[in-house]
LUMPA-544137 format. One line per 3 residues: number of its first residue (from 1); for each residue x, y, z of C-alpha. Coordinates in Angstrom, 2 decimals. Last residue first. Example, Ala and Ser with C-alpha at 12.3 -4.5 7.8 and 13.67 -1.06 7.14 Angstrom:
2) 13.67 -1.06 7.14  12.30 -4.50 7.80
//
This chain:
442) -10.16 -9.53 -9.45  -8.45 -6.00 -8.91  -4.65 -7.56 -9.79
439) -6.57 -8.93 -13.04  -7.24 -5.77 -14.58  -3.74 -5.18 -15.07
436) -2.96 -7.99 -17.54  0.07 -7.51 -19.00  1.70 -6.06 -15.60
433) 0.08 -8.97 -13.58  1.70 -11.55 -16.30  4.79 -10.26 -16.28
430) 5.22 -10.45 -12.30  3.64 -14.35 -12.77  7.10 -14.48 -15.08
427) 9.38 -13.40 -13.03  8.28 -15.37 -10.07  8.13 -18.71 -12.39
424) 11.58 -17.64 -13.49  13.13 -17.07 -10.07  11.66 -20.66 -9.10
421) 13.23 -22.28 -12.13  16.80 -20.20 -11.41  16.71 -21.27 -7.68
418) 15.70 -18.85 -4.43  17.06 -18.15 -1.13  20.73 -18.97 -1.78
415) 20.51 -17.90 -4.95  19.73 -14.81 -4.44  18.03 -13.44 -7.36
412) 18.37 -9.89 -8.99  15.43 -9.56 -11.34  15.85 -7.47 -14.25
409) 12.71 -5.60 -15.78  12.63 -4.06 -19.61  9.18 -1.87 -20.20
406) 8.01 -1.76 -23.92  5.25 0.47 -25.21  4.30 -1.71 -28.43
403) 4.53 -0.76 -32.36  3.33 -3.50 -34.21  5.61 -6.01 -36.96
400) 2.91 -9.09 -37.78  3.48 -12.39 -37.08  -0.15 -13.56 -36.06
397) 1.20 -13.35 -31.94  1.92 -9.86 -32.36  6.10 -9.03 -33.49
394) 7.43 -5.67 -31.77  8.82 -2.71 -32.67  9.52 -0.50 -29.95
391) 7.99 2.51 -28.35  10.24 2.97 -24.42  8.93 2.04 -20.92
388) 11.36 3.10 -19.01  13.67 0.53 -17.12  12.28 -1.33 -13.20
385) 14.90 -3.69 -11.25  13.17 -6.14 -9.45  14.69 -7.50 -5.92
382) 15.10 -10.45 -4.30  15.67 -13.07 -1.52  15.56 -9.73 0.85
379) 18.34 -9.92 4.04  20.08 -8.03 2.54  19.69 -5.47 -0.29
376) 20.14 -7.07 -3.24  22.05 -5.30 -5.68  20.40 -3.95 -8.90
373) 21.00 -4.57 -12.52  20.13 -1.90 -15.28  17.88 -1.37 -17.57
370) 16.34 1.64 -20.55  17.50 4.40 -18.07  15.67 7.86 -18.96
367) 15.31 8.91 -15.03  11.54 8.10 -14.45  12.66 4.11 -15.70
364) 15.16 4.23 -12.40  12.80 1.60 -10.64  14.21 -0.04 -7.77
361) 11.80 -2.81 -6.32  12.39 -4.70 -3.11  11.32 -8.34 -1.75
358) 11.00 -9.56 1.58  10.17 -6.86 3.97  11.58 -5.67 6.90
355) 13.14 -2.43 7.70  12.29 0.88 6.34  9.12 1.60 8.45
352) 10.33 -0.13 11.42  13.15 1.89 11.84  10.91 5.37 12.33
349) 11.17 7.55 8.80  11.70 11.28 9.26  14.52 11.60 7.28
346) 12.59 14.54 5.37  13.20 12.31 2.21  12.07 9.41 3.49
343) 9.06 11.62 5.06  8.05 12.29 1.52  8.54 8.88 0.02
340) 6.86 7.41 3.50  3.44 9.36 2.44  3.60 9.25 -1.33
337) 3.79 4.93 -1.09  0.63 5.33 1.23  -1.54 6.97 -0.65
334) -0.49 4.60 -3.95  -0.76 1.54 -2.12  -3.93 2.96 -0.74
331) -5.08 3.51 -4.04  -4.21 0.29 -5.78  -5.87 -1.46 -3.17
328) -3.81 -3.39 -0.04  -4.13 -7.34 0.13  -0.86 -7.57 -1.77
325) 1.01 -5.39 -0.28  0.54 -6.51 2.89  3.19 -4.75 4.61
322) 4.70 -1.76 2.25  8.17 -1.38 3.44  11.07 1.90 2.79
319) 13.85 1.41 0.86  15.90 4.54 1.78  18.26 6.06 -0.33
316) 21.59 8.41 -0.28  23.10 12.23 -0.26  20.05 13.83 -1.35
313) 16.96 11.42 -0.98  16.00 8.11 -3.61  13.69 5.97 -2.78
310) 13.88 2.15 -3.08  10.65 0.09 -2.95  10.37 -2.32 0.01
307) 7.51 -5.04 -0.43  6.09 -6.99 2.61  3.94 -9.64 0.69
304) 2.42 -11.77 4.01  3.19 -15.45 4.80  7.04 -15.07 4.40
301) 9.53 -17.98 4.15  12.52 -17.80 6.34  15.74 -19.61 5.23
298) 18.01 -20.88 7.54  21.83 -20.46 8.41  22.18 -17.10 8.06
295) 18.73 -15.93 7.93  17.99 -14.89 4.06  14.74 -13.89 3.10
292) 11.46 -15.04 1.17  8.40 -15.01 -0.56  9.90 -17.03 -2.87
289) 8.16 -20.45 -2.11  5.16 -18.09 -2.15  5.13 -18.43 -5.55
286) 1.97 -16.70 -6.23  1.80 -14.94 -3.25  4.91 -13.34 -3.87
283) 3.53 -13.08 -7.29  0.40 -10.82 -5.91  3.38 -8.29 -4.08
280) 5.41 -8.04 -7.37  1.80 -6.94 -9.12  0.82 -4.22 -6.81
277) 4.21 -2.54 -6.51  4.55 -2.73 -10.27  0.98 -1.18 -10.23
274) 1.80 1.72 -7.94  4.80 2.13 -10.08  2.61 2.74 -12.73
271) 1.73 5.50 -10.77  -1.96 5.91 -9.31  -3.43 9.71 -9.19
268) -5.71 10.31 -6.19  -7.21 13.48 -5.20  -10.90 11.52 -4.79
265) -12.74 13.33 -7.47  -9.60 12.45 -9.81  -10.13 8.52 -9.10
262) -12.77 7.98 -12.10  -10.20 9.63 -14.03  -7.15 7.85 -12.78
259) -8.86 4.64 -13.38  -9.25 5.21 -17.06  -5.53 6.11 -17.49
256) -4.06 3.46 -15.32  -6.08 0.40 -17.75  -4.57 2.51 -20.87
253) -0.94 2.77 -19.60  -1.64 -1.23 -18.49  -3.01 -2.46 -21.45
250) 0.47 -0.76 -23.19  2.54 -2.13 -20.80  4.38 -4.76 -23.06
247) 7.12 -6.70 -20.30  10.58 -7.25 -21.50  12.59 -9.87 -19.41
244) 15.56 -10.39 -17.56  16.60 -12.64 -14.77  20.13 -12.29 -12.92
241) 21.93 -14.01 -10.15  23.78 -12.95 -7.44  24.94 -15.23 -4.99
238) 25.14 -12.80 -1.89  28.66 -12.37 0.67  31.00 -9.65 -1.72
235) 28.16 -7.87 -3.64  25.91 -7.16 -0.10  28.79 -7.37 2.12
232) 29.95 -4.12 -0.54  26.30 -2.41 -0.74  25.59 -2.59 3.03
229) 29.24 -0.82 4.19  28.74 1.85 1.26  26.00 2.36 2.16
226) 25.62 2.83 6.04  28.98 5.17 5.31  26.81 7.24 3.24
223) 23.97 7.28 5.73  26.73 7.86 8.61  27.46 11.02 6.80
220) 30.94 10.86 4.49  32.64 14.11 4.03  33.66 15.04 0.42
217) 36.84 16.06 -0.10  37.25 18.86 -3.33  39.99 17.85 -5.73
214) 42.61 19.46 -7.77  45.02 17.15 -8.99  48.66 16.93 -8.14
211) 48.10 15.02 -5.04  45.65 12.37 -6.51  47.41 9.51 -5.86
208) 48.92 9.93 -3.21  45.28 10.81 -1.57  44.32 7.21 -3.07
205) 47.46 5.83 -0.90  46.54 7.87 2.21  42.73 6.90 2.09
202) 43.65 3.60 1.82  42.89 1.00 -0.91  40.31 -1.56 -0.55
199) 39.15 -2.03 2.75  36.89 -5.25 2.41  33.76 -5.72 4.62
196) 33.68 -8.42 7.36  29.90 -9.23 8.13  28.71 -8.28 11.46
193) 25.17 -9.78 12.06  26.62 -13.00 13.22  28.24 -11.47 15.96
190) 25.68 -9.65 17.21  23.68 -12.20 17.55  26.05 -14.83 19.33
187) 25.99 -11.63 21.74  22.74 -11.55 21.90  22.26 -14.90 22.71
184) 23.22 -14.81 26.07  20.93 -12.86 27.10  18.21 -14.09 25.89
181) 18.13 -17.30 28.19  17.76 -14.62 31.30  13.60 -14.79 31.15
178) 12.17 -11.41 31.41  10.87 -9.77 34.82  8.44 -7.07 33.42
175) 9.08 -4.74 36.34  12.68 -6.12 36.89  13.42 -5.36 33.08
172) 11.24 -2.05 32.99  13.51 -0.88 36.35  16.89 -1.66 34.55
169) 19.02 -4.72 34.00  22.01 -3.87 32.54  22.93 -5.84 28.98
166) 25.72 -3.36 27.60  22.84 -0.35 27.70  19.88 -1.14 28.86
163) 17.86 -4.48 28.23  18.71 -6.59 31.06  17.52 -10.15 31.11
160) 16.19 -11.21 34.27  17.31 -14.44 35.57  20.60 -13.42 37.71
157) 18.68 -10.54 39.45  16.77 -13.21 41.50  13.31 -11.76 42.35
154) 11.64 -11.70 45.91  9.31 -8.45 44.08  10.68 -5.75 46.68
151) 14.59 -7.53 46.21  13.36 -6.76 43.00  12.55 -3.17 43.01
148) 15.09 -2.14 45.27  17.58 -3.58 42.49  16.33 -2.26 39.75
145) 16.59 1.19 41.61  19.89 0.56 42.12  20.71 -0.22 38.40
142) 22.06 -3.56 37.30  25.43 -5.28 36.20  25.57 -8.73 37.30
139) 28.84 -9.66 38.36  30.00 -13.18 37.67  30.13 -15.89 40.22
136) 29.26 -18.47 37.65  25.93 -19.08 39.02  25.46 -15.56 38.72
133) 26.85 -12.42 41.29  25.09 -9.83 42.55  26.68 -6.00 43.45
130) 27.24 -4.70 46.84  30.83 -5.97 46.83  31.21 -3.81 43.53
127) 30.40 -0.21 44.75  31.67 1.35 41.93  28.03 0.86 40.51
124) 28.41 3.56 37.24  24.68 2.90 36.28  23.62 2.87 32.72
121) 20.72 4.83 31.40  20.27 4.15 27.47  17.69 1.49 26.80
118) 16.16 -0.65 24.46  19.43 -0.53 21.83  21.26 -3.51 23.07
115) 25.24 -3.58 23.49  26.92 -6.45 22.23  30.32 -6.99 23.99
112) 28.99 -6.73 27.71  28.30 -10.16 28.15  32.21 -10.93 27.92
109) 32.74 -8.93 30.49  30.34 -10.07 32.74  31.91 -13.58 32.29
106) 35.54 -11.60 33.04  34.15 -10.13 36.13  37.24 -9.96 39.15
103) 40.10 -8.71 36.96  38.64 -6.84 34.06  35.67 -5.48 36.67
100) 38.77 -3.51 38.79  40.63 -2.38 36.14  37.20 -1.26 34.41
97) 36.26 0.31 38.08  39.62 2.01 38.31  39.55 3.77 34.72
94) 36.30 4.67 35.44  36.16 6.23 38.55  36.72 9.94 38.46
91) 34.18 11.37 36.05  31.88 9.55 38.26  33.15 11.08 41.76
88) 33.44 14.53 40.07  29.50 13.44 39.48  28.94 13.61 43.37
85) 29.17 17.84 43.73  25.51 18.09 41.28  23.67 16.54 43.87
82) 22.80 13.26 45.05  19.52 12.57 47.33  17.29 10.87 45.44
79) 19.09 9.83 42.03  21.52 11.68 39.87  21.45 11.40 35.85
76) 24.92 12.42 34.24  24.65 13.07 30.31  25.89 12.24 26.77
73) 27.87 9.21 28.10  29.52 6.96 25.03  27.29 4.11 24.72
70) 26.80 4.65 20.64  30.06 7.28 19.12  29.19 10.79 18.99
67) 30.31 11.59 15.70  28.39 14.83 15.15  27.53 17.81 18.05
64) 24.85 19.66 17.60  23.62 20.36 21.01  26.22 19.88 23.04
61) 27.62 16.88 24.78  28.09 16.23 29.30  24.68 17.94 30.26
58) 24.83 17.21 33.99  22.54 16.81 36.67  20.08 15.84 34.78
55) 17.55 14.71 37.83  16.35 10.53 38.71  14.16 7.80 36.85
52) 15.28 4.87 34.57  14.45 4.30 30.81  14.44 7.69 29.58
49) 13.43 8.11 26.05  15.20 9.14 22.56  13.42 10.92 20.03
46) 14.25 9.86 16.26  16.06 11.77 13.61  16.27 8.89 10.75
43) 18.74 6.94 8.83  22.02 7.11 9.87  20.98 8.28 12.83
40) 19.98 11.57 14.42  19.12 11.90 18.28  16.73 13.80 19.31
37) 16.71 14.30 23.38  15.54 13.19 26.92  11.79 12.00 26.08
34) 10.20 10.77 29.07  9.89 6.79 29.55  10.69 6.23 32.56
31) 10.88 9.82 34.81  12.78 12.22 34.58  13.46 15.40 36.74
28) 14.84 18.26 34.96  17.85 20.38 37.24  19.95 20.60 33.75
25) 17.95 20.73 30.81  15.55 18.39 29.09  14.70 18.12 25.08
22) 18.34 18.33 23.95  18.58 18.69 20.10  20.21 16.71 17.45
19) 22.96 14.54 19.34  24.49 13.23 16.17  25.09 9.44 15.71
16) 27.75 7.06 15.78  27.19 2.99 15.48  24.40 2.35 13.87
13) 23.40 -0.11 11.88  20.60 -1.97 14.11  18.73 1.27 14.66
10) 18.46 3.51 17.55  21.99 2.46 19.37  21.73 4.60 22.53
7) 24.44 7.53 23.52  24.56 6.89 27.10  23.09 8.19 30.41
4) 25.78 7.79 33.05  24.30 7.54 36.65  25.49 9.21 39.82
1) 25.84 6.77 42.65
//
């Protein structure tokens, strides 16, 4: 039967995307792992692969188009032998086959609920006699080539996980021939992943509201929605708690200074961002203790310093990870902090460069702001929250009234992951890297 390629889920937060550009046309064969399309996210435009073989035989959305919602069919693939007159046959069926599956598959059913983002081809499979059955009789959704493949191999369908689209087993599943345990707990994991966000008032009561006002609407982009969503389970489900301290960076203005001389040969200028990145990723080491992130009902404690720093692009911001921070030099940290700053801003980021890490810094000290408090993002244990460095007076260790440059940090702290007295040790082996800059090169 004709086969229904779906929208895929490209990153863990998305749930609608926009179908960016096709990269086959109608009459392509594809194999495996060819590109079909560009899909963007809420994050990212990233290319999105075939995972079974067969023609386009149909193009079913445009170029272009926004809101396409993940596993709704974008396309019709056709095997050997099928033409373009069997997807009426397709377009036909569905209502039938779910009436059909919600009576006689209720355990497949309940598989289907968390959809996996490996794959994208699904297989309509009207012909449900033909189909396997578990050890609880349930059907076990799987493509025909899949199939062929492992009644080839000798294998048992019902212990291979599937990793296309709603849990079907595909030709990569049957050629790698995963264990089944998996399977099951992706739905658990799914589950625990969604965390109930409040409404607050309606868009029809707050347009009420403003009815005799003059007002332009605004339409929210999935990175907007992404947001908002994060930021509120964020406030409403974390322990905040808050650290602050002022840090003297006038050793470390005068330590950058030098080094970005004997670096100017080399076309590399180091922030002192660069060195707030270097120093938070040395205390995580440090304290390793809090070198760590929040896992629902654990708590995972990082071996390497896997700092996110929060950049700001029109209409939103990414945090994208530095791994190994803290074995990395100043200059590479540097190097490699301009690098996914410009692509974060081009949206060009792949997933696993902005997810991860442990810890996070926001620094707003470029924009005029003295301090502020950040939120968490989740699952991080922390993040620091960088002010400008601003001329104050200040009292030396003899008692005497100096001028010093002055930096004010905040550390949000979840509690959860980390305690007041191990927040403060953190905090303060942070201080003492920024004080003493020449130390993070020792």
């Amino acid at each position: 039967m004709p086969t229904e390629i779906l929208m895929p889920a490209l990153s863990p937060t998305m749930e609608e995307g926009t179908l960016a550009k096709w990269l086959v046309k109608e009459g392509d064969t594809v194999s495996s792992g060819d590109l079909l399309a560009e899909i963007e996210t809420d994050k990212a435009t990233m290319e999105f692969e075939a995972v079974d073989e067969g023609v386009i035989g149909k193009i079913l959305v445009a170029e272009g188009t926004e809101g396409v919602k993940v596993n709704a069919p974008i396309a019709v693939l056709l095997e050997e032998g099928e033409s373009a007159d069997d997807i009426g046959e397709v377009k036909a069926a569905p209502k039938a086959e779910a009436k059909a599956e919600a009576k006689e598959d209720a355990p497949a059913a309940k598989s289907d609920a968390a959809p996996k983002s490996g794959g994208a081809v699904e297989k309509s499979d009207t012909k449900a006699p033909a189909a396997p059955k578990d050890a609880d009789g349930g059907r076990i959704f799987a493509s025909p080539l899949a199939r062929r493949i492992a009644k080839d191999k000798g294998l048992d369908l019902a212990q291979i996980e599937g990793s296309g689209p709603k849990g079907r087993i595909v030709k990569a599943d049957v050629l790698e021939a995963k264990p089944a345990a998996a399977r099951a707990e992706a739905p658990k994991a799914a589950a625990a992943g969604a965390a109930p966000v409040a409404a607050g008032p309606s868009t029809d009561t707050v347009l009420k509201m403003y009815a005799d006002r003059e007002f332009t609407e605004v339409k929210l982009d999935g990175m907007r929605r992404t947001i908002a969503a994060r930021l509120t389970e964020a406030k409403q489900t974390i322990p905040h708690f808050y650290l602050r301290r002022d840090i003297r960076i006038d050793a470390l203005l005068k330590f950058r200074g030098e080094l970005n001389k004997q670096l100017e040969g080399r076309g590399v200028k180091l922030s002192v961002n660069d060195f707030i990145i270097k120093a938070c990723a040395l205390a995580l080491q440090a304290v390793p203790k809090a070198n760590a992130v929040w896992a629902g009902d654990r708590v995972l404690e990082l071996t390497p310093s896997d700092v996110a720093v929060a950049v700001a692009i029109e209409g939103g911001l990414f945090t994208p990870v530095l791994r190994d921070a803290d074995a990395k030099s100043l200059s590479k940290l540097s190097t490699e902090m301009k690098d996914l700053a410009a692509r974060a801003r081009d949206r060009k980021l792949a997933p696993h460069e902005y997810q991860g890490g442990s810890f996070a810094v926001s620094n707003l000290g470029m924009f005029g702001i003295d301090n502020f408090d950040a939120v968490i993002n989740p699952p991080h244990g922390a993040i620091l929250a960088v002010g400008a460095g601003v001329k104050k007076p200040v009292v030396g260790d003899d008692g005497a009234v100096t001028v010093a440059t002055v930096m004010s940090v905040t550390l949000s702290v979840d509690h959860r992951v980390i305690d007041g007295a191990l927040g403060a040790e953190l905090l303060q082996a942070i201080v003492e890297n920024l004080e003493n800059p020449m130390a993070m090169l020792a």
